[in-house]
N, C-alpha and C positions, 0 to 999 in steps of 0.2 A: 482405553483412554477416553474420558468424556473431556468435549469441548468445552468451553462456556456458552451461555445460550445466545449472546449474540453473533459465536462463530458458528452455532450451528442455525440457528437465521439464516444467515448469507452463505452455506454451504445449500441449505434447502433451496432457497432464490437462486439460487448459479446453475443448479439443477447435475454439480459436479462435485468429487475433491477435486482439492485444493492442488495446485504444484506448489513446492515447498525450496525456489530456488537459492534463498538467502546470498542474494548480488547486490555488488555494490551498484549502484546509476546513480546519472547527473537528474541533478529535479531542478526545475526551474519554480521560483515560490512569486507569490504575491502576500502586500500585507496585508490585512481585515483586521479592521479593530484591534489593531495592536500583536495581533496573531498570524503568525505566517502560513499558509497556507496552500500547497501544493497549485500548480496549473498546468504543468505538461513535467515529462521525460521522459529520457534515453534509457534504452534496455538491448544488449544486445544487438547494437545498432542502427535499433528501429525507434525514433522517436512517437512519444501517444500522447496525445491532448484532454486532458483531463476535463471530461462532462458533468462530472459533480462530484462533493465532497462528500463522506455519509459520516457514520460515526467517529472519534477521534478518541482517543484513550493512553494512559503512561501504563507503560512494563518496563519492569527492571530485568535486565539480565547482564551476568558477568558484572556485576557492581556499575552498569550506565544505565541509567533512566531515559528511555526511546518514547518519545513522541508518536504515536500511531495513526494513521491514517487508512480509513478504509476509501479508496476510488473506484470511479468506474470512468469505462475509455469507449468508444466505440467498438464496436465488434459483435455483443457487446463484453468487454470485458471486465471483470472485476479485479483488485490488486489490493494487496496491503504493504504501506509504502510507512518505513521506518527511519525515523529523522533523531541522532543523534545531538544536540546542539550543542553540547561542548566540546564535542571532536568533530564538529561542524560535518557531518556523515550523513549520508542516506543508505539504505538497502533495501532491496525490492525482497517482503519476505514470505508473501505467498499471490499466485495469480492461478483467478479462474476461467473458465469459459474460454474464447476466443483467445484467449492470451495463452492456454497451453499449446505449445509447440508451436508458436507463432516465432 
């Protein structure tokens, strides 16, 4: 299986794979130019404060089109955090670094 190059960018920078949890979490958003934009959330009961936004990008799957978000949290961690907006849904769908088995 070949990634695409900007998963394999930020797999080379995490200096890990990926965990591959596909969970639901609360996300807390702020607006930006009309665009909403991630700022913290819940995972497993551990809330993480979002340090910066990086790439953003749409995938279709199962016929919904998910808003993507690559983050990064302290630790330091990285996460890719998927925003449905007409089933008003998020899911946490891959975390690296300090975030596995955290």
């Amino acid at each position: 299986l070949r990634l695409p190059a900007y998963r394999q960018a930020v797999q080379a920078q995490a200096g890990s794979l990926p965990d591959f949890p596909d969970e639901s979490v609360a996300v807390d958003v702020r607006l930006l130019s009309g665009r909403l934009i991630p700022s913290a959330f819940t995972w497993r009961g551990r809330g993480y404060v979002i340090l910066s936004v990086g790439r953003q990008w749409s995938e279709e799957r199962e016929g919904t089109t998910w808003r993507c978000y690559l983050v990064q949290t302290r630790g330091p961690a990285t996460f890719e955090l998927w925003h449905d907006p007409l089933g008003e849904q998020w899911r946490l769908a891959r975390a690296w670094g300090a975030a596995i088995g955290a």
